[in-house]
C-alpha positions in Angstrom: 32.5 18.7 -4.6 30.5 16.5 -7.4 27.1 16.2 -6.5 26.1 12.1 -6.9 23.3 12.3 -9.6 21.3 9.7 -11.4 19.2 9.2 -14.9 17.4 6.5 -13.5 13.2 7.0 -12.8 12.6 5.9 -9.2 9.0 6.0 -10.2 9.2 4.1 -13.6 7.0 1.1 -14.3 10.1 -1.4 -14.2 11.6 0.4 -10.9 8.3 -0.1 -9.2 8.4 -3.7 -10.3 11.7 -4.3 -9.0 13.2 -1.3 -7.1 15.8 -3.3 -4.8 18.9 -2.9 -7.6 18.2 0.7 -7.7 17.9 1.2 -4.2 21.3 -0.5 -4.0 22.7 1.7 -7.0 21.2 4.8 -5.1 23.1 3.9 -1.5 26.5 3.4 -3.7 26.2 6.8 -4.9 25.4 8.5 -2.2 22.9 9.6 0.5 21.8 12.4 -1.1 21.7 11.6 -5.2 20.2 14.1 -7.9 17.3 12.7 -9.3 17.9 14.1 -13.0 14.1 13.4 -14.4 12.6 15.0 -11.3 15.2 17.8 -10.1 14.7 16.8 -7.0 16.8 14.9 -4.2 16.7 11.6 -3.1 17.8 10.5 0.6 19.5 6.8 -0.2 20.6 5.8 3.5 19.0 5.7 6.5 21.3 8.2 8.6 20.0 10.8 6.5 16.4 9.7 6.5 16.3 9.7 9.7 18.6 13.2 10.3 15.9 14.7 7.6 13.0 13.6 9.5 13.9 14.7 12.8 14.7 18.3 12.0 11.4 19.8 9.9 12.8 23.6 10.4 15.2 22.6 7.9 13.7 19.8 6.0 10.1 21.1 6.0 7.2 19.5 4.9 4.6 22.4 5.5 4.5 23.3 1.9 3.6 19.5 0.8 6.3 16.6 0.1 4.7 14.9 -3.1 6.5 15.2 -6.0 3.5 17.1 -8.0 2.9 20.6 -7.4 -1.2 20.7 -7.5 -1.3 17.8 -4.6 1.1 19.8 -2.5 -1.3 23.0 -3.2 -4.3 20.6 -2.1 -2.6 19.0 0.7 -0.4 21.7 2.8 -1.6 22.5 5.9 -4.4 20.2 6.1 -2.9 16.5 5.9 -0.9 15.8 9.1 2.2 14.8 6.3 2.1 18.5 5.4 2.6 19.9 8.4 5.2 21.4 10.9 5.7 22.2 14.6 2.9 21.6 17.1 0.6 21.6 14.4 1.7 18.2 13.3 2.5 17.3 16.7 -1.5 17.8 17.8 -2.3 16.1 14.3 -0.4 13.2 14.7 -1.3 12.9 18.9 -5.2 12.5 17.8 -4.9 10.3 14.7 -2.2 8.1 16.7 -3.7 8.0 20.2 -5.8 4.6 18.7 -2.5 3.1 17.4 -0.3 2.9 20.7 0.6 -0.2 22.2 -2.2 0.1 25.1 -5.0 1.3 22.8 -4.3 -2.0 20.1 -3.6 -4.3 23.2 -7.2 -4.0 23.9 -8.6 -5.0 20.7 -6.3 -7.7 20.4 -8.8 -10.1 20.6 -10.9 -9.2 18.2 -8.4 -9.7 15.9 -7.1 -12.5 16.9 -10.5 -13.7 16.8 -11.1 -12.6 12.9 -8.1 -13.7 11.8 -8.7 -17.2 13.8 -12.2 -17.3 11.7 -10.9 -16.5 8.2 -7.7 -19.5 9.2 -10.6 -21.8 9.6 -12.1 -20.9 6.5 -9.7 -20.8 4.0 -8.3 -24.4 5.7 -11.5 -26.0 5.1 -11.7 -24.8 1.3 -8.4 -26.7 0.8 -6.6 -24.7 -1.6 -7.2 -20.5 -1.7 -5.4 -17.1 -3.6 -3.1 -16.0 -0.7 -3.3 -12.3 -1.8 -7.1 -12.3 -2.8 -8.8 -14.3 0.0 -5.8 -14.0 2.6 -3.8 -10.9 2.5 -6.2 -8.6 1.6 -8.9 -9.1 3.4 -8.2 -9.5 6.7 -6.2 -5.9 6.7 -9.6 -4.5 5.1 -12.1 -6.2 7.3 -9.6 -5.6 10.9 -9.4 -1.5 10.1 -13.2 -1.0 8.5 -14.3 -2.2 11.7 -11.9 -1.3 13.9 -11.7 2.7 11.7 -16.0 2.4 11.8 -16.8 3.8 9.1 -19.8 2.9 6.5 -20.4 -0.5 4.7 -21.2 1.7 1.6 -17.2 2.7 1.4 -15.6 -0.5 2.7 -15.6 -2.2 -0.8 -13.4 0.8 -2.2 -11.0 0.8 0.4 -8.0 -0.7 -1.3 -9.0 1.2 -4.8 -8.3 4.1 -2.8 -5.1 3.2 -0.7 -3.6 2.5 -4.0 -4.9 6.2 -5.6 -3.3 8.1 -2.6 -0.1 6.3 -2.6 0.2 6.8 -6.5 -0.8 10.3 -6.5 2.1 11.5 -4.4 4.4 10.3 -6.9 5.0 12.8 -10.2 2.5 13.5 -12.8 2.7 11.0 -14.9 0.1 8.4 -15.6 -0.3 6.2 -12.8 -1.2 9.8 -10.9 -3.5 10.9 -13.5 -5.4 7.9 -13.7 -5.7 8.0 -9.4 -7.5 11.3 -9.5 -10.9 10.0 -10.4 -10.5 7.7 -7.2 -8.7 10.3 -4.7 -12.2 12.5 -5.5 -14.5 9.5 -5.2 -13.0 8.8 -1.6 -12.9 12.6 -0.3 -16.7 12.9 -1.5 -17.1 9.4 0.7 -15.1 10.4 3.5 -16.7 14.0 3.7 -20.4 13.2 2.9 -20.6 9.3 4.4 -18.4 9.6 7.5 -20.2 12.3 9.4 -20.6 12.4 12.8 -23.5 10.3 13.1 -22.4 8.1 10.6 -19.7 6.5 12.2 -19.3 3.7 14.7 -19.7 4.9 18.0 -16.1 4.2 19.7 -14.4 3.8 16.7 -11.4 5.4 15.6 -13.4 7.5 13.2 -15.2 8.7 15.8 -12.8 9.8 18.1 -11.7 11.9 15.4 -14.6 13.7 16.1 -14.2 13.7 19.8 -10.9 15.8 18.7 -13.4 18.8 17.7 -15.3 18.6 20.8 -12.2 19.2 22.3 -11.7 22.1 20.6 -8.4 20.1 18.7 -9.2 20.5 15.5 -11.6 22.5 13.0 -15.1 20.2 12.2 -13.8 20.2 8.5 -10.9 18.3 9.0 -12.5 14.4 10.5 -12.7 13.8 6.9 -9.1 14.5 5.8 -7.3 13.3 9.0 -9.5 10.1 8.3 -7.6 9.1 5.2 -4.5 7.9 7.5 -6.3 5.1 8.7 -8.1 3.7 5.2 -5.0 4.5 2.7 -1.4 3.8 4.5 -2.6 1.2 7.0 -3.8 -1.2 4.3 -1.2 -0.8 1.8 1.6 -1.0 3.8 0.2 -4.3 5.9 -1.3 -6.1 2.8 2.5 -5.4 1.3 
């Protein structure tokens, strides 16, 4: 059997630009394709996504799943995405108990309420940058508040969300250039967001609840915390 394989950089300037043709080469070739400039596999189709995801004793991520060896050493066992088993079943139960459909039905209006506010706004102006004034800060100003964590860090928010999602990509520029950021939020995250720090009832804080409990170790607030100020604003403002 001829394993599919590929030349083509999944992580190259003009695939990140426009990545839809070679996701559409990727699915013709296969669901699992050789990535020749990384040695590693890509899964193209969603059957296999979603086979690989379900079963982590053979598709594990315990040992890291970036594609740079010094994050994975940084990152396994600590963030919830490198773990397995009831580890990352107890990890992922305390960082997603706010984001179920009861726990966001009840702040509901608060954001409809914001987003009501900045609609007003931006109408009244007359003419506004969608991305600028519109997509990005209503994501920001919704999960600061809603995550509670200091003004001092909310400024550097999207910086950051853009340093973690680069950094788990290969060691090429882009990630080199995201280190200086990826330290500058864990020094925030581990110095600013302490226990007293935080918004009472906020999602932040709840993480420390989750040591009270005797659910996780008082070291890792700060790491677990990077789910709800990196992904959650990327991925919405996208």
């Amino acid at each position: 059997m001829t394993t599919p394989t590929t030349s083509r950089d999944v992580y190259s300037d003009e695939s990140l630009a426009n990545p839809y043709p070679l996701y559409d080469e990727l699915r013709s070739l296969g669901s699992a394709v050789w990535m020749e400039p990384h040695q590693a596999f890509v899964l193209s189709r969603y059957a296999a996504c979603r086979d690989a995801l379900r079963n982590w004793r053979v598709f594990s991520s315990a040992s890291g799943v970036m594609m740079n060896q010094p994050l994975n050493d940084a990152a396994s066992g600590l963030l919830m995405l490198c773990t397995d088993g009831e580890r990352h079943g107890t990890l992922r139960s305390i960082v997603g108990a706010p984001l179920m459909t009861k726990a966001l039905a009840d702040v509901r209006p608060v954001i409809e309420a914001e987003a009501g506010a900045l609609v007003e706004r931006l109408v009244a102006q007359g003419s506004f940058d969608a991305v600028c004034e519109f997509a990005r800060h209503l994501p920001v100003k919704i999960v600061s508040d809603l995550v509670g964590i200091p003004e001092a860090g909310r400024a550097q928010m999207l910086p950051w969300a853009s340093a973690v999602f680069n950094s788990i990509g290969p060691l090429n520029q882009r990630c080199l250039d995201s280190i200086g950021l990826l330290v500058e939020m864990n020094e925030f995250t581990n110095t600013q967001c302490t226990r007293e720090s935080v918004r009472p009832g906020g999602w932040a804080a709840a993480l420390w609840d989750a040591v009270d409990r005797g659910e996780i170790e008082p070291h890792e607030p700060a790491m677990q915390l990077n789910y709800y100020t990196g992904p959650s604003l990327v991925s919405t403002i996208n």
